[in-house]
ZAVEX-357386 format. One record per residue (C-alpha): y, x, z; chain; residue number from 1. Coordinates in nm, 2 decimals, padded with zeros to 4 digits. Layout:
+--------+--------+--------+---+-----+
!     c2 !     c1 !     c3 ! c !   k !
+--------+--------+--------+---+-----+
!      Y !      X !      Z ! A ! NUM !
...
+--------+--------+--------+---+-----+
//
This chain:
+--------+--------+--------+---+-----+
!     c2 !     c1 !     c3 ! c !   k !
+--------+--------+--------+---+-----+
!  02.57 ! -02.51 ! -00.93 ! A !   1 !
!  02.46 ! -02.87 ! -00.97 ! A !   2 !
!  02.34 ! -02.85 ! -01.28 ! A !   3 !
!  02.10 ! -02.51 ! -01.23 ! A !   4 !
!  01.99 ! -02.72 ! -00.90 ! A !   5 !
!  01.89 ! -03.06 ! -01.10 ! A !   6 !
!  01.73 ! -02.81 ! -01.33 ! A !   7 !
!  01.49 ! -02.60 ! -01.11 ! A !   8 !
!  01.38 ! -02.92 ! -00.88 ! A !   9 !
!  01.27 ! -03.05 ! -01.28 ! A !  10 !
!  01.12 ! -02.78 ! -01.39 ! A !  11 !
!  00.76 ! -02.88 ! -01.45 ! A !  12 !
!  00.49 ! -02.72 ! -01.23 ! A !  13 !
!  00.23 ! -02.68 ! -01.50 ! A !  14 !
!  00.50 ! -02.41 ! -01.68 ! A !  15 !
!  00.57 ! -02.25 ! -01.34 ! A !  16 !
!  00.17 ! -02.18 ! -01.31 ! A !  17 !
!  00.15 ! -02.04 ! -01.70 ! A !  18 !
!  00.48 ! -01.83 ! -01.60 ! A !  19 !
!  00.32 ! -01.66 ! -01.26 ! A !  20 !
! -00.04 ! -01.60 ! -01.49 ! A !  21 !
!  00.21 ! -01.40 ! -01.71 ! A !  22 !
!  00.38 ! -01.25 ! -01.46 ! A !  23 !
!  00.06 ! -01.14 ! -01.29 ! A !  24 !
! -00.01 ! -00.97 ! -01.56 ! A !  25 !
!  00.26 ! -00.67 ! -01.43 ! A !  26 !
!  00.21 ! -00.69 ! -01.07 ! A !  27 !
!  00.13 ! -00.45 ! -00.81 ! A !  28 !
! -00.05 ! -00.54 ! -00.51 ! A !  29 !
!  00.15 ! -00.60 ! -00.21 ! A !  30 !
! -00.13 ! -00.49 !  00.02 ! A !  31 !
! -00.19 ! -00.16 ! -00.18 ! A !  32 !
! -00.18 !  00.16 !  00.01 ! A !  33 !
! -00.33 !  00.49 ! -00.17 ! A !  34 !
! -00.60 !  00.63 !  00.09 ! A !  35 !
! -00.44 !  00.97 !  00.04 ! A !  36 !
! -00.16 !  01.06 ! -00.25 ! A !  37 !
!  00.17 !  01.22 ! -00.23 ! A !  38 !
!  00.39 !  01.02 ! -00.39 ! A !  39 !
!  00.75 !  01.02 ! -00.45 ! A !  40 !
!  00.98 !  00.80 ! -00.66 ! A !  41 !
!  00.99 !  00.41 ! -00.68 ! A !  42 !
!  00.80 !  00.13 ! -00.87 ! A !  43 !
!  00.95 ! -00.19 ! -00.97 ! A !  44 !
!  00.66 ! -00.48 ! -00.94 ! A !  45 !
!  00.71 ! -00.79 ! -01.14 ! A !  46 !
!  00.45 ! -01.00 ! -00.88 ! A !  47 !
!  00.32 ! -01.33 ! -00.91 ! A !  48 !
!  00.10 ! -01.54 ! -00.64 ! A !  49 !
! -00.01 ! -01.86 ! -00.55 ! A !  50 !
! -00.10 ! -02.04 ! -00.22 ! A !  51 !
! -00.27 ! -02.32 ! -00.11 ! A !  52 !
! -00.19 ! -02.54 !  00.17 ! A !  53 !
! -00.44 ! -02.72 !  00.30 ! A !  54 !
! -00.42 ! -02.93 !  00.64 ! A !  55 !
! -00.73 ! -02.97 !  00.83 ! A !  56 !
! -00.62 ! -03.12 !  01.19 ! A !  57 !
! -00.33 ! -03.18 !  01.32 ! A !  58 !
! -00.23 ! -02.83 !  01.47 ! A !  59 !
! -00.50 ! -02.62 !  01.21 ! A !  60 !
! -00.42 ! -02.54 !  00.87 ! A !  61 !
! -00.62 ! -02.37 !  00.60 ! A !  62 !
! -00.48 ! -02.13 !  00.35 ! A !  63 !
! -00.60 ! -01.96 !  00.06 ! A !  64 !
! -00.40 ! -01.69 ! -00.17 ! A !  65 !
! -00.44 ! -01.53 ! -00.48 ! A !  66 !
! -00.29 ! -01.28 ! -00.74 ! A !  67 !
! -00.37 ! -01.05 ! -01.00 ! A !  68 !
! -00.26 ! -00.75 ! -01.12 ! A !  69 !
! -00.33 ! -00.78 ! -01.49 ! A !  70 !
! -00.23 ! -00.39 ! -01.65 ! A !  71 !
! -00.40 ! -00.23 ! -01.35 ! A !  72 !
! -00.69 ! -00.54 ! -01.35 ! A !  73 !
! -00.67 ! -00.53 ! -00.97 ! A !  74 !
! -00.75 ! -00.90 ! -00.79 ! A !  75 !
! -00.67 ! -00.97 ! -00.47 ! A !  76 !
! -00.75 ! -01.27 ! -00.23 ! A !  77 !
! -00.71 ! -01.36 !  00.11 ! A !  78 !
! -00.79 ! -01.68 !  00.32 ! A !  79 !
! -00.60 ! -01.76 !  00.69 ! A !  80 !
! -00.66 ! -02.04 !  00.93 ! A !  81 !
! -00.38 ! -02.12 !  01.14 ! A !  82 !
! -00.42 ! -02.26 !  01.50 ! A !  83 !
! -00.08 ! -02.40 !  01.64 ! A !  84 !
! -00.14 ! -02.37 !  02.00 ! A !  85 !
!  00.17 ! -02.47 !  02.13 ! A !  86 !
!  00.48 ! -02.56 !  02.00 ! A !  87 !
!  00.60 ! -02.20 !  01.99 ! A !  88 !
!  00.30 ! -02.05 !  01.93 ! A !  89 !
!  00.03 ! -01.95 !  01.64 ! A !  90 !
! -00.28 ! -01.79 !  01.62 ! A !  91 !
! -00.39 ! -01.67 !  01.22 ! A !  92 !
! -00.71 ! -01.53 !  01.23 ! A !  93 !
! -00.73 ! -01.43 !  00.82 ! A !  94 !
! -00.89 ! -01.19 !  00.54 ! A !  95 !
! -00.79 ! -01.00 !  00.26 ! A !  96 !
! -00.97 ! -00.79 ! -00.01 ! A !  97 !
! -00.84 ! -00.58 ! -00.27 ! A !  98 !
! -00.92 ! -00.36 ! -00.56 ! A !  99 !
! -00.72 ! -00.07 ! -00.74 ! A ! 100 !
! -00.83 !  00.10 ! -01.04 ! A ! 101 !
! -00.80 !  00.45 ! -01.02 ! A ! 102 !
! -00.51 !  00.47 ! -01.29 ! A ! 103 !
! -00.29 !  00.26 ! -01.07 ! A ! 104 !
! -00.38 !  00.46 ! -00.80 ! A ! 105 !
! -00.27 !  00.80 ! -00.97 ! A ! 106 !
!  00.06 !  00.62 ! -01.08 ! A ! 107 !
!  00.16 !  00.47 ! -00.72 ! A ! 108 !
!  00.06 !  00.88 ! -00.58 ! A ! 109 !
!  00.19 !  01.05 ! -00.91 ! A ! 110 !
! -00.13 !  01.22 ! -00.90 ! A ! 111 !
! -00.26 !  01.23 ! -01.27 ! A ! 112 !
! -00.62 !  01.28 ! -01.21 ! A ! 113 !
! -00.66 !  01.25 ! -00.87 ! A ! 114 !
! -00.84 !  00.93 ! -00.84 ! A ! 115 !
! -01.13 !  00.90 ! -01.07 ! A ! 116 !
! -01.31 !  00.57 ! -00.95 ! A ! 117 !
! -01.14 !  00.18 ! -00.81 ! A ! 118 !
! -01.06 !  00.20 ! -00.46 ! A ! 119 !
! -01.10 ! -00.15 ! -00.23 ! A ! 120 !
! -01.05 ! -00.25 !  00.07 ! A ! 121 !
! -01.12 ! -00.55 !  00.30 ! A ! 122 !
! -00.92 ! -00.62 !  00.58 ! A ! 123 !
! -01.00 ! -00.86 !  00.87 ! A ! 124 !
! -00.65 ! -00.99 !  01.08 ! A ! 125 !
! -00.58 ! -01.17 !  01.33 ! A ! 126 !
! -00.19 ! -01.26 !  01.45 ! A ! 127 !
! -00.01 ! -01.43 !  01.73 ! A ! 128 !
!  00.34 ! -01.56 !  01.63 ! A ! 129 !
!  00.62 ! -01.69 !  01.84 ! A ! 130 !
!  00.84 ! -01.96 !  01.60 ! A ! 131 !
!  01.16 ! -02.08 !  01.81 ! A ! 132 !
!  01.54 ! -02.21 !  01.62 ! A ! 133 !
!  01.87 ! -02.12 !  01.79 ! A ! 134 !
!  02.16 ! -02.35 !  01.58 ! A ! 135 !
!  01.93 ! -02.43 !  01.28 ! A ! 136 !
!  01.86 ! -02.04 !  01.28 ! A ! 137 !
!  01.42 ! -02.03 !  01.24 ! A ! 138 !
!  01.33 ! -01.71 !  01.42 ! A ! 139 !
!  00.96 ! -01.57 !  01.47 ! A ! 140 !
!  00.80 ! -01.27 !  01.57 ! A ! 141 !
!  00.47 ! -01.20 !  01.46 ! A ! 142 !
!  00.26 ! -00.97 !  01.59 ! A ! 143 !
! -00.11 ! -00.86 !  01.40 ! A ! 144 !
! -00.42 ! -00.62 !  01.44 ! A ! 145 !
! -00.63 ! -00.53 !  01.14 ! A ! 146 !
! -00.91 ! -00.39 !  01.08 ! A ! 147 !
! -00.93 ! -00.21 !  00.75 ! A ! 148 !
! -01.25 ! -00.11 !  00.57 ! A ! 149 !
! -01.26 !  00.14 !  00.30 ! A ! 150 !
! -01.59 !  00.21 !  00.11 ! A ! 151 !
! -01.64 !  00.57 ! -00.06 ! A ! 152 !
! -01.41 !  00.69 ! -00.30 ! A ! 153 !
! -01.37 !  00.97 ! -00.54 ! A ! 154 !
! -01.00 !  01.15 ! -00.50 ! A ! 155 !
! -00.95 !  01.52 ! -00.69 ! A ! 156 !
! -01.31 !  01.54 ! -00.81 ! A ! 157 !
! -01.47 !  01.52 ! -00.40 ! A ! 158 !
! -01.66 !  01.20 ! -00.27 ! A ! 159 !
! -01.50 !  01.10 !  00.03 ! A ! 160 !
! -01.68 !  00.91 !  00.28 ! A ! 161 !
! -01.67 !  00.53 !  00.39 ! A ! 162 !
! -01.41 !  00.50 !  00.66 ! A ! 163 !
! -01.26 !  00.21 !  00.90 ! A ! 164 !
! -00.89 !  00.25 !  01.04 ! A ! 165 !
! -00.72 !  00.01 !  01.26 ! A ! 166 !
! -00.37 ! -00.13 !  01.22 ! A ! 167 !
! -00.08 ! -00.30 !  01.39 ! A ! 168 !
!  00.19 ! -00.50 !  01.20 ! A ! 169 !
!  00.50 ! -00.61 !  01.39 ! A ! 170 !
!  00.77 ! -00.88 !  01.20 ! A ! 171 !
!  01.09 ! -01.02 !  01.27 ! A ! 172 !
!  01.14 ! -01.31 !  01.07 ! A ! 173 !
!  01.48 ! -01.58 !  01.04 ! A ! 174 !
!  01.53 ! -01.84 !  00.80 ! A ! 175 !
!  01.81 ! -02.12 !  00.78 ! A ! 176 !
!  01.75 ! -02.50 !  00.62 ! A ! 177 !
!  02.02 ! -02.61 !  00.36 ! A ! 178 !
!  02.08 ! -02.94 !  00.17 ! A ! 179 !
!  02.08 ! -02.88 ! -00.15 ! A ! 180 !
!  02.11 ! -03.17 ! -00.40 ! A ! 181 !
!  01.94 ! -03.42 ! -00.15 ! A ! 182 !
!  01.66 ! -03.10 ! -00.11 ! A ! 183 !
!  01.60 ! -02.86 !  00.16 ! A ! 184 !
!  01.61 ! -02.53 !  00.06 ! A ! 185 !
!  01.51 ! -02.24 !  00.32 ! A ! 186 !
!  01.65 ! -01.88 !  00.25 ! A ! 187 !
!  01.45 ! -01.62 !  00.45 ! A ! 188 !
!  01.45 ! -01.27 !  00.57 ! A ! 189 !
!  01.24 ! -01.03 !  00.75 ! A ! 190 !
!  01.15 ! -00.70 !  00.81 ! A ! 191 !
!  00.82 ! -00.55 !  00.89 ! A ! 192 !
!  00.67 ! -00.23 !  01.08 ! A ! 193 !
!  00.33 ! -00.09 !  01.01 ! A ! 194 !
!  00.17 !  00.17 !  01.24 ! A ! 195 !
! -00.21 !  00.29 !  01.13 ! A ! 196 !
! -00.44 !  00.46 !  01.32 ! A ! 197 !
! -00.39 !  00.84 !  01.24 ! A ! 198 !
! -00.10 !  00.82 !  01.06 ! A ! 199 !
!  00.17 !  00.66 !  01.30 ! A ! 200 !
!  00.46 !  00.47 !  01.17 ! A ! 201 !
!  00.33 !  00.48 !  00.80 ! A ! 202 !
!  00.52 !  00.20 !  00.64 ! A ! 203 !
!  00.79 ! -00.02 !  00.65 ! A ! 204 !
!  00.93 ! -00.39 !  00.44 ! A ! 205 !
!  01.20 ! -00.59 !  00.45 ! A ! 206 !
!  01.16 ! -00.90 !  00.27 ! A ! 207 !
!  01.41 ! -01.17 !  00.13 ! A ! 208 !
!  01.40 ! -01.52 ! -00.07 ! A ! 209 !
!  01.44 ! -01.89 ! -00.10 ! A ! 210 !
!  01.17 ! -02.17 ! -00.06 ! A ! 211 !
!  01.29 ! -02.45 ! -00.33 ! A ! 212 !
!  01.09 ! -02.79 ! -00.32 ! A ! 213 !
!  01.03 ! -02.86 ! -00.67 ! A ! 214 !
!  00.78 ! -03.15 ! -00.59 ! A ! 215 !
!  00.66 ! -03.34 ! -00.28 ! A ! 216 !
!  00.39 ! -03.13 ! -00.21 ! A ! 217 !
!  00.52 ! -02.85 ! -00.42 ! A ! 218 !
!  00.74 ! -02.53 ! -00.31 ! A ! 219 !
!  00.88 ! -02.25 ! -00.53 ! A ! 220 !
!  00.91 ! -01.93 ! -00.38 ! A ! 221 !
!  01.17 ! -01.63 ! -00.56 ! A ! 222 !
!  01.21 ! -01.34 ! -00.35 ! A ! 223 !
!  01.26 ! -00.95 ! -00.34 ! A ! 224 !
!  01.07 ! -00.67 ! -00.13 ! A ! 225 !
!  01.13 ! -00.35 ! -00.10 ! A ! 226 !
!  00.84 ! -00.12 !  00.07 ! A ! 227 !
!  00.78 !  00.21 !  00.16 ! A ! 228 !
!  00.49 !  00.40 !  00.26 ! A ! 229 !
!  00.37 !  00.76 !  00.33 ! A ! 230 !
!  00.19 !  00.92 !  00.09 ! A ! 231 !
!  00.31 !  00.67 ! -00.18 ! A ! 232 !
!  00.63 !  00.59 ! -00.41 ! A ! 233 !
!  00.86 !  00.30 ! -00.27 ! A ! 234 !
!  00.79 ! -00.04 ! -00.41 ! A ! 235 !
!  01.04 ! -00.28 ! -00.54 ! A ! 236 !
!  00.85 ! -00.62 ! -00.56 ! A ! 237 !
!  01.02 ! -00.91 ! -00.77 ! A ! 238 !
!  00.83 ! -01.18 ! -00.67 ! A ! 239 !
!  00.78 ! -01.57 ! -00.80 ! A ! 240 !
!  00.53 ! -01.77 ! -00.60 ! A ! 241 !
!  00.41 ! -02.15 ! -00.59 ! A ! 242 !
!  00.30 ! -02.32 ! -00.26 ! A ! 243 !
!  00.07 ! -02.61 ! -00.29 ! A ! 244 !
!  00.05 ! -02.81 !  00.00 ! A ! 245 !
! -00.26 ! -03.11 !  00.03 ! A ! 246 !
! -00.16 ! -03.42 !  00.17 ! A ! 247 !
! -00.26 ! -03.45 !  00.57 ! A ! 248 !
! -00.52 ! -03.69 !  00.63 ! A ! 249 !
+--------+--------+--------+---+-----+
//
């Protein structure tokens, strides 16, 4: 165990960053949700992501995500600005924008041809979370609107108009410090709820991992997700992220 430790907190960033560009190039949007399908069945996502971590103020933080989802050729971006307002409370105001080629789309519905044309979709959020411990136990709730914006699409042959749906995400979150090798490392869980306007319910996550420091201002993040949504197959994600964080000033 020591020696696998010694090796990941060594293992130089510059390969981790040419490993997730490879691994990106088999990922599947996390974000993805086919605008109408009827899938069935399970996909197994290979994801890689980066984040960016950059303190403003003392109490605001600015951060700015990215992956790419190099088979389907589907990029995705989002930018959050966190407010601490107390010391048990956040307020993440953020944006995200996808894009899905229609192939993906068929795959994720198992719908041969029933997309014919890329399907985005922007998505403004904003989030309150409440962060307290109980015994070294990290526990937050978060709770987030969203406003989704779809443009026209093409699904079985029709044009289907623009359209705007709103969304609530509710998540329960707990993570537990450990010293590790003269490191902290932070395993996490977490599961997620997901009720859209129209559909109810539609989707649920749960979400596990383990934030290992690999340099001062450099986190690696391995983790699994398993998703499922109406309309769509269940997603598997195996996920390998880097978290950059910028000095304070």
């Amino acid at each position: 165990m020591q020696g696998s430790t010694k090796f990941a907190l060594h293992i130089p960033p510059t390969f981790l960053v040419l490993w997730l560009i490879f691994l990106g190039g088999r990922c599947v949007a996390q974000e993805v949700d086919v605008p109408s399908g009827r899938g069935s069945g399970s996909v197994v996502a290979p994801t890689g992501w980066a984040e960016l971590i950059a303190p403003v103020q003392q109490r605001i933080d600015l951060k700015f995500y990215g992956f790419y989802i190099g088979e389907l050729k589907a990029p995705s971006a989002q930018f959050d600005a966190t407010f601490r307002a107390t010391k048990f409370l956040s307020i993440t105001p953020s944006y995200l924008y996808y894009s899905v080629p229609a192939d993906g789309l068929n795959e994720l519905a198992n719908h041969s041809r029933g997309f014919t044309r890329t399907v985005e979709e922007q998505q403004f959020r904003i989030d309150g979370t409440v962060m307290f411990s109980v015994h070294k136990f990290e526990i937050s709730e978060r709770n987030m609107y969203v406003r989704r914006f779809f443009p026209t699409y093409m699904y079985a042959g029709t044009s289907l108009p623009a359209k705007e749906i709103n969304r609530y995400r509710n998540r329960i979150a707990v993570a537990y410090p450990l010293a590790v090798g003269g490191h902290v490392w932070k395993p996490f869980a977490s599961y997620e709820a997901f009720y859209d306007q129209g559909s109810g319910w539609a989707k649920n996550r749960a979400w596990t991992g383990v934030t290992v420091p690999i340099e001062k201002h450099v986190s690696f993040q391995p983790s699994y997700m398993w998703e499922s949504t109406n309309g769509i197959k269940d997603l598997h994600y195996l996920m390998f992220g880097l978290i950059f964080r910028m000095p304070s000033r």
